[in-house]
C-alpha positions in Angstrom: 78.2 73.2 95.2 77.6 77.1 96.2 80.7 78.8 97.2 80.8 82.8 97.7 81.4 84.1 94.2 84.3 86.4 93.0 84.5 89.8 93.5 83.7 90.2 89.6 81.6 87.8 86.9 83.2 87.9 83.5 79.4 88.7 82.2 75.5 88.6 83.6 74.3 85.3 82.6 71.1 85.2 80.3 68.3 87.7 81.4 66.1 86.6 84.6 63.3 88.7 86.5 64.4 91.4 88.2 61.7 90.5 90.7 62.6 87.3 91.8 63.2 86.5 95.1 66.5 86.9 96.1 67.4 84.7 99.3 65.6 83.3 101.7 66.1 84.9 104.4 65.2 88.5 105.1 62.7 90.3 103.8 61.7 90.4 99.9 59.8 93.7 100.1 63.1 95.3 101.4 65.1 93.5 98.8 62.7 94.1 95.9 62.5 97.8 96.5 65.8 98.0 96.6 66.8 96.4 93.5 64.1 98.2 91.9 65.9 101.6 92.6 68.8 100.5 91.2 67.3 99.0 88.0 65.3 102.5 87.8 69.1 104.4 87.9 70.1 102.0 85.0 66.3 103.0 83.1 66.9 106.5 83.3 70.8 106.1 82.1 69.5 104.0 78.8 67.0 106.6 78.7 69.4 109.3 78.4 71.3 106.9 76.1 68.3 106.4 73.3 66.9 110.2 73.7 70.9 111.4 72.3 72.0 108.2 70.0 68.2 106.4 68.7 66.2 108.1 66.2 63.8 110.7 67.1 60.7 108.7 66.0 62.3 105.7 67.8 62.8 107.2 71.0 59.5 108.7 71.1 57.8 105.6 69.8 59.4 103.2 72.7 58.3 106.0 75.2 54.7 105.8 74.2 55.1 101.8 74.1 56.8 101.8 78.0 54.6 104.1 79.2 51.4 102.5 77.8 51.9 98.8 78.8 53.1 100.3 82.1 49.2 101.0 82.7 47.8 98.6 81.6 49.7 96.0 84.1 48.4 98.3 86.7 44.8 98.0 84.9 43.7 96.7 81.7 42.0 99.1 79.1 41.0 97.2 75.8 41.3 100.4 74.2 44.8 101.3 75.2 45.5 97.7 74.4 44.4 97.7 71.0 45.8 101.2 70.4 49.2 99.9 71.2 48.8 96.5 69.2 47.9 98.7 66.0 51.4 101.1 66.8 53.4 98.0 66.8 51.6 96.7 63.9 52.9 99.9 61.8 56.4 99.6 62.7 58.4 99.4 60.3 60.9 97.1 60.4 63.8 99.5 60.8 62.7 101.1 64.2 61.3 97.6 65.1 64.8 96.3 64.9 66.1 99.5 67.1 63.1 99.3 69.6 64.0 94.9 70.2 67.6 96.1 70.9 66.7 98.7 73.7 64.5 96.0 75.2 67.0 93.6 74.7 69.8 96.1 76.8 67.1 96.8 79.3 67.1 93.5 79.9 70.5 92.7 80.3 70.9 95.8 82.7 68.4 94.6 84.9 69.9 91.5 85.2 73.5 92.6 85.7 71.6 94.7 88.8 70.4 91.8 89.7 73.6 89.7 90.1 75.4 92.9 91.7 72.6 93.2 94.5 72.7 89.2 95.0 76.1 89.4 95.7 75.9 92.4 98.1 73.5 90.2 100.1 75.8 87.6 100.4 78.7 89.9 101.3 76.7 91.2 103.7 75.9 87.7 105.3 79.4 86.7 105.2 80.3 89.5 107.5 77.4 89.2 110.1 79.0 85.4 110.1 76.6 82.5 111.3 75.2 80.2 108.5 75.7 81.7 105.1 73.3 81.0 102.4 72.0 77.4 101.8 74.6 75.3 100.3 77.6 77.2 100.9 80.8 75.3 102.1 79.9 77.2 105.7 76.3 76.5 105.5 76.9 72.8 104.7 79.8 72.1 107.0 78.6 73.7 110.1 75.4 71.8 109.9 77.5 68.5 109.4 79.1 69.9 112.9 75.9 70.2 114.6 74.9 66.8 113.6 78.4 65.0 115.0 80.6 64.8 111.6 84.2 64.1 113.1 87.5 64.8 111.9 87.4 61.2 109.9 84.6 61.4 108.9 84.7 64.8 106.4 88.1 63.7 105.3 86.8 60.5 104.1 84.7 62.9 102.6 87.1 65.0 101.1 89.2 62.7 99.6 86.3 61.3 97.8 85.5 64.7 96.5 85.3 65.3 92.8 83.7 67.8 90.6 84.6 69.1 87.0 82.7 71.2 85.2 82.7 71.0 81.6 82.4 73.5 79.0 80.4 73.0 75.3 80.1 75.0 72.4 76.3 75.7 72.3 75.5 76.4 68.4 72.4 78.9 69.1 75.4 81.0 71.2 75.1 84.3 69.7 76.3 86.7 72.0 80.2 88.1 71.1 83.0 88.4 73.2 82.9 92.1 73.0 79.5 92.4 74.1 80.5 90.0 77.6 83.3 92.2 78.1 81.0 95.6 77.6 78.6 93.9 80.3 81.6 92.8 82.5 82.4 96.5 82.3 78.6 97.7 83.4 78.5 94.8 86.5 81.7 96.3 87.9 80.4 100.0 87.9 76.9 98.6 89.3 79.3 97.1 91.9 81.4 100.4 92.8 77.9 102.0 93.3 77.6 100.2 96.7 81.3 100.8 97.6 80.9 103.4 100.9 83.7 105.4 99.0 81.4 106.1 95.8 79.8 109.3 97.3 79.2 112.6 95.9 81.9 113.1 93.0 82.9 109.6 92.7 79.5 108.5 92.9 78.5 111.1 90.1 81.7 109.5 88.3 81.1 105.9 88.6 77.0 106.9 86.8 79.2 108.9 84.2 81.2 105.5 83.3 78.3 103.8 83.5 76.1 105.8 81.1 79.2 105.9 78.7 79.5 102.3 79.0 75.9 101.7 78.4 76.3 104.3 75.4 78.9 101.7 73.9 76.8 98.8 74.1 74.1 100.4 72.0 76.6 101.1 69.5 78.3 97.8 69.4 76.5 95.0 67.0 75.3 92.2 68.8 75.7 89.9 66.0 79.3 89.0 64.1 80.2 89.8 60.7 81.2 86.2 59.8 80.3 83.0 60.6 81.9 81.5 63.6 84.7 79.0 62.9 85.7 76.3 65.3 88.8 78.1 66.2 86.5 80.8 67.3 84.7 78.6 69.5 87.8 77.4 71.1 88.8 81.2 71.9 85.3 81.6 73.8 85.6 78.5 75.8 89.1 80.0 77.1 87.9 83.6 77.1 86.5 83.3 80.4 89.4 81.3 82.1 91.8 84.9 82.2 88.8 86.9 83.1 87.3 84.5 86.0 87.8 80.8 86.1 91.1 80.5 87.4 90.5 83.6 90.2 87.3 81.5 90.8 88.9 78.2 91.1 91.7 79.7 94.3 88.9 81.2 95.7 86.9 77.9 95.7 89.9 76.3 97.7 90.2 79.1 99.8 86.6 79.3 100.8 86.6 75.7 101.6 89.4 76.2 103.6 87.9 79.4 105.9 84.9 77.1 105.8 86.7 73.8 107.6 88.3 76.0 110.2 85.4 78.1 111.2 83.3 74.6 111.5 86.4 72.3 113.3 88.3 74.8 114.7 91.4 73.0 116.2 91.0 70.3 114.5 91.0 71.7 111.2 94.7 71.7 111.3 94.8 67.8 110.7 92.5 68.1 107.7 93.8 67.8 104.5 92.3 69.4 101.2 93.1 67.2 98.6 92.8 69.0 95.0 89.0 68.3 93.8 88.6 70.4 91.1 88.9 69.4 88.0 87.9 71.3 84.7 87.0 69.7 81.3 85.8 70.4 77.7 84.1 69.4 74.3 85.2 72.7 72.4 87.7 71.5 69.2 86.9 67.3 70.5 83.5 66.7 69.3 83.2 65.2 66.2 79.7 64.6 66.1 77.7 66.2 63.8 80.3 68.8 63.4 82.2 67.9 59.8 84.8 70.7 60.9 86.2 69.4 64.1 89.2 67.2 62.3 92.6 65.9 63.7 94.0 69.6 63.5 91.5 70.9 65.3 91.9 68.6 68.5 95.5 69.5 68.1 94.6 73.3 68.0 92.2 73.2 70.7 95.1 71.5 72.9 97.9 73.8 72.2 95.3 76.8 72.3 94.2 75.3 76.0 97.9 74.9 77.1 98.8 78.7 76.2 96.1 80.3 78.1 97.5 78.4 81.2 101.3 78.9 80.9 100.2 82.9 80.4 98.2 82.6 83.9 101.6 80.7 85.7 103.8 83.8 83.9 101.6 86.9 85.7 101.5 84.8 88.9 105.0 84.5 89.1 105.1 87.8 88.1 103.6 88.4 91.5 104.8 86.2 93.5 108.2 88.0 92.5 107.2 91.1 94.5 105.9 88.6 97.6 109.0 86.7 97.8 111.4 89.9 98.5 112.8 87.6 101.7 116.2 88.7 102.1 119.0 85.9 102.6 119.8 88.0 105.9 116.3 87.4 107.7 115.6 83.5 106.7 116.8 80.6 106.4 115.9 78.6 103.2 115.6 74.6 103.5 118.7 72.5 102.2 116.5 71.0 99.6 115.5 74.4 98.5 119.0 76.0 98.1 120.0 73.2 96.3 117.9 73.5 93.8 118.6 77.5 93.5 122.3 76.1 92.8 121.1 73.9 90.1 119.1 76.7 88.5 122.5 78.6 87.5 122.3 76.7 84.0 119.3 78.5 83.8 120.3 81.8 85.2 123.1 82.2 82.5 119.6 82.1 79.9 117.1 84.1 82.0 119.5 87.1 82.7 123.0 86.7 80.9 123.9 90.4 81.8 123.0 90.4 85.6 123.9 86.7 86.5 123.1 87.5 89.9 120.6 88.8 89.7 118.3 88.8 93.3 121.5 87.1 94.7 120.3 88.2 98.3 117.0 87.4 98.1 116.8 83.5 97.0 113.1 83.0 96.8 113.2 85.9 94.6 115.7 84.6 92.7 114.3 80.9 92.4 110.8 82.9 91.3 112.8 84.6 88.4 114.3 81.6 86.6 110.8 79.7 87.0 109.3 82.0 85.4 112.2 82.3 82.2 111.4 78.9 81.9 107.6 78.7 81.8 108.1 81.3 79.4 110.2 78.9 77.1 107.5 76.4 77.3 105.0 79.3 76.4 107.0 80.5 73.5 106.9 76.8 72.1 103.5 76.3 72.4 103.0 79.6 70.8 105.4 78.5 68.3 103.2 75.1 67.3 100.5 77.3 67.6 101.8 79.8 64.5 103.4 76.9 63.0 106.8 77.4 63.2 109.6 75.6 65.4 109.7 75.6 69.7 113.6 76.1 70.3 114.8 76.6 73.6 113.9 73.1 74.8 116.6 72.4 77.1 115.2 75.6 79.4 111.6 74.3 79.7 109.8 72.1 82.1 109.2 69.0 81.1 105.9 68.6 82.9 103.5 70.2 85.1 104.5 68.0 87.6 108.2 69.6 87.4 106.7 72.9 87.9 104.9 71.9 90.8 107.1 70.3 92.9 109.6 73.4 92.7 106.4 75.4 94.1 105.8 73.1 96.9 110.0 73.4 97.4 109.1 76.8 98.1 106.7 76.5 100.1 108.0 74.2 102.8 111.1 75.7 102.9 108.9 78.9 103.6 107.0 77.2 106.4 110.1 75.8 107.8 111.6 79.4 108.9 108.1 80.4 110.0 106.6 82.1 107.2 103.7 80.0 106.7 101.4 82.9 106.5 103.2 84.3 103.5 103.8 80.7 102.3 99.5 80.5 102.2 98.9 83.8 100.0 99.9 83.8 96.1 102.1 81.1 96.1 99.6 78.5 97.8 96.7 79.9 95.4 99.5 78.9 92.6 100.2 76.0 93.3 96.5 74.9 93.4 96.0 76.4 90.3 98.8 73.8 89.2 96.9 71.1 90.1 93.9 72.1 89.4 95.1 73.0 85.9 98.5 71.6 85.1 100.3 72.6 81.7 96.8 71.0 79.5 94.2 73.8 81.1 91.5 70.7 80.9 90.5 67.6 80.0 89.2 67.3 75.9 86.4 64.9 75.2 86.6 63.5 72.0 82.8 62.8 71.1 81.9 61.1 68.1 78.9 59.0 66.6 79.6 55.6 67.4 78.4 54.3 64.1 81.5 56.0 62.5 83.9 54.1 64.5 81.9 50.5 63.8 81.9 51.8 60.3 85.4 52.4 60.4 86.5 49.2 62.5 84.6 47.3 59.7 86.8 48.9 57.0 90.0 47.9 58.5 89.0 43.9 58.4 87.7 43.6 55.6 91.1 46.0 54.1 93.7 43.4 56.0 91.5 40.4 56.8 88.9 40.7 54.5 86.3 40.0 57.2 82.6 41.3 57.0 83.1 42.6 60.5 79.1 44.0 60.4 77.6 40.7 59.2 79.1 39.2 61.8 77.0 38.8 65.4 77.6 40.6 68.8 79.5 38.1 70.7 81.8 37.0 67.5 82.4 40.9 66.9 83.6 41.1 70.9 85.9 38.3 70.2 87.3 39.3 66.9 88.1 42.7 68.6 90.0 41.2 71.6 91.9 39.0 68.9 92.9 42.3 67.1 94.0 44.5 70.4 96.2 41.5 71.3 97.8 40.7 68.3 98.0 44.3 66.6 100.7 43.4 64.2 98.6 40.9 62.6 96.8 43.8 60.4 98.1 44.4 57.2 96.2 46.9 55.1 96.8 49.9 52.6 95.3 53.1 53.8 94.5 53.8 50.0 91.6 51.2 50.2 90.2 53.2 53.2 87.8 55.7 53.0 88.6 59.4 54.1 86.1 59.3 56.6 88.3 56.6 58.3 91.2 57.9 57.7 90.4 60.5 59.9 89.7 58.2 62.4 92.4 56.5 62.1 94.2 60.1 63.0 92.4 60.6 65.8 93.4 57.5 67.9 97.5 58.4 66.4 97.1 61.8 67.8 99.6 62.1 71.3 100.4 65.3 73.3 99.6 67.4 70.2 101.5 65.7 67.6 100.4 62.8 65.2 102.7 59.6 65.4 103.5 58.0 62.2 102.8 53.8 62.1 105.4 52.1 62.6 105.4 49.4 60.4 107.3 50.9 56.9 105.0 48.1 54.8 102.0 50.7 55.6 101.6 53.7 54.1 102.0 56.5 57.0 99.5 59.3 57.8 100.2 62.4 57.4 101.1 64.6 60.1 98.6 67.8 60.6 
């Protein structure tokens, strides 16, 4: 599924050739000249880079190197060939490091060139309008138009839609969070170089930012100090959530949206958009292989995953409380909606004790104000669980997503209803799909593990309260003994002393619920302990 991306990529993806072609339509001289230029402007910046920060001999070493295989891909010379072979033989391994580096950063510049001149193009087709590029939501649905797709027909469709990407924890990922953000930095000046503002000074401004930021990445280390620790992992899964996901994930709704009117015109108006878009993860759930992903760390990862989120709901509400200035005097708010408002005074007395009332003439305002107080409570208690230390505030939070949505779909009705349904389908609709898209858990944790450690474990627990060989026995009596055990749970007897560790652990796993380990509830049994 190809939507039109964001206006900014938290980082270039790995290195690609610069050369490629770009699209398919149009012509790929034009667009390979161009893109050429611009990687030649980001050349002569590194250039400029190496010649002040890299050694002398370094510089002038990886000069000789460019220049020379530079000739001989126009035409080969076994002389100039083995000439260069013996230079790079003699390295030593100190300006051979340096020398892999600047290739390495070339590389990554071209490519961040790349992405930034792709999604010119595109911007480009989506404002000479007509099919977008192949794929797209417009692309796709106009061509369902052409061939006699009705109404029923794509909402069928839609409401069979379903797509979650998942994140993993690659072990061969190297590259640091500081480095993404450095080339984050570079791929937004690349992108203010085709701004029709950027000329003269500001040009010459945006390829002095540029330069500097370049300059930083050459003096940042690509690699870390320490070893990463699952914990670590879990912050890079999330990293990218602040810096693009959840922009990404309105803007996927949104595009879809634009994409159903321009194809059904009137009739878009009776098509519903059901929420789709689901996201999910292995980071701080799988188990297998990994000897450090414990109980704790499944709890960690799910606290760590619900905090990014409730920060996101706090800054847009934080926004939506400068698009909901409505004054009382100019609307007229739903019943439903004002009733609620009334309710929220227990809350007011909490979110602003000193101006209790606060935004009293402008309700939506108002309303925005106390939800956010009170996503901030159930921030500061996941933060709290987090650091280890007690939530408080309980009484003031939401006690589920769901909660929180419905108060935002209050809002929005009761905006609709005095015919404000164009303010109504701005920040607050992008919220409220980030709501359900999101919720308060972020995403869905897989917990992966080997399944020979759960038969192994499984086996343990008969032959501890039953003393049955549970692996000696065959398939089908196995099946039946399990269906015996679900339905008659209390029939299992057993001291977690004669259990290994390993199962144990287990054991914790399937006792873990919404972050918290429950202890078993027969007092003959020893308890586990909570994380």
């Amino acid at each position: 599924m190809n939507t039109p991306p964001p206006p900014t990529r938290p980082a270039p993806s790995p290195p690609s050739s610069a050369t490629s072609p770009l699209l398919e339509t149009g012509s790929p001289r034009f667009f390979d000249r161009e893109l050429r230029k611009r990687i030649r402007l980001l050349s002569v910046l590194l250039a400029r880079v190496l010649k002040a920060q890299a050694d002398p001999d370094t510089f002038q070493t990886l000069q000789e190197l460019r220049l020379g295989f530079a000739r001989l891909r126009k035409q080969d010379d076994k002389n100039l060939r083995d000439h260069l072979m013996q230079t790079l033989d003699r390295l030593s391994p100190d300006i051979l490091g340096q020398m892999v580096r600047a290739c390495q950063l070339y590389f990554n510049l071209a490519n961040s060139a790349e992405e930034a001149f792709q999604l010119k193009l595109r911007r480009e087709q989506a404002g000479e309008g007509g099919h977008f590029w192949k794929s797209s939501f417009r692309d796709t649905l106009m061509l369902f138009r052409e061939e006699g797709m009705s109404r029923a027909d794509l909402q069928g469709l839609l409401d069979k839609l379903y797509y979650q990407p998942v994140l993993t924890a690659h072990p061969t990922e190297a590259k640091r969070r500081t480095i993404i953000e450095a080339l984050r930095k570079i791929f937004d000046n690349i992108e203010k170089l085709d701004d029709p503002r950027s000329r003269g000074f500001f040009r010459a401004q945006t390829i002095e930012h540029l330069q500097t930021q370049i300059q930083i990445l050459w003096k940042t280390d690509e690699l870390r100090a320490r070893k990463l620790e699952v914990r670590d992992e879990i912050g890079n899964g999330l990293f990218y959530f602040p810096n693009s996901l959840f922009q990404a994930a309105t803007e996927v709704y949104r595009n879809l949206g634009m994409a159903v009117r321009d194809a059904f015109k009137e009739e878009a108006a009776e098509i519903h958009i059901p929420g789709f878009l689901r996201f999910g993860s292995w980071i701080g759930g799988d188990r297998d292989g990994n000897p450090n992903v414990k109980a704790e760390t499944t709890v960690l990862a799910l606290r760590m995953q619900a905090q990014v989120v409730l920060e996101e709901y706090v800054r847009r509400l934080e926004a939506l409380d400068d698009e909901l200035s409505l004054s009382g005097r100019f609307c007229n708010p739903s019943e439903q909606f004002l009733r609620g408002l009334e309710k929220d005074n227990q809350f007011a007395e909490h979110a602003f004790p000193h101006l209790g009332k606060l935004f009293a003439d402008e309700p939506y305002r108002r309303k925005v104000a106390i939800m956010r107080y009170r996503i901030q409570r159930n921030l500061a208690a996941v933060t709290s669980q987090i650091n280890g230390e007690p939530a408080s505030h309980e009484e003031d939070r939401y006690v589920s997503a769901k909660a929180f949505l419905k108060e935002l779909q209050i809002i929005r009705d009761s905006l609709i209803g005095h015919g404000d349904a164009a303010i109504a389908a701005s920040g607050l609709q992008d919220t409220i799909r980030l709501v359900e898209t999101f919720g308060f858990h972020l995403m869905q944790l897989d917990l992966r593990q080997e399944s020979t450690r759960h038969s192994e474990a499984v086996a343990e627990i008969f032959q501890a309260a039953l003393a049955i060989d549970y692996l000696g026995l065959s398939e089908g009596r196995r099946i039946e003994l399990l269906a015996e055990g679900i339905a008659n749970p209390n029939a299992f007897e057993y001291d977690l002393q004669a259990l290994t560790p390993a199962t144990v652990e287990i054991l914790r796993l399937f006792q873990l619920d919404f972050g918290l380990f429950l202890r078993q509830r027969d007092r003959s049994r020893s308890t586990i302990p909570d994380c």
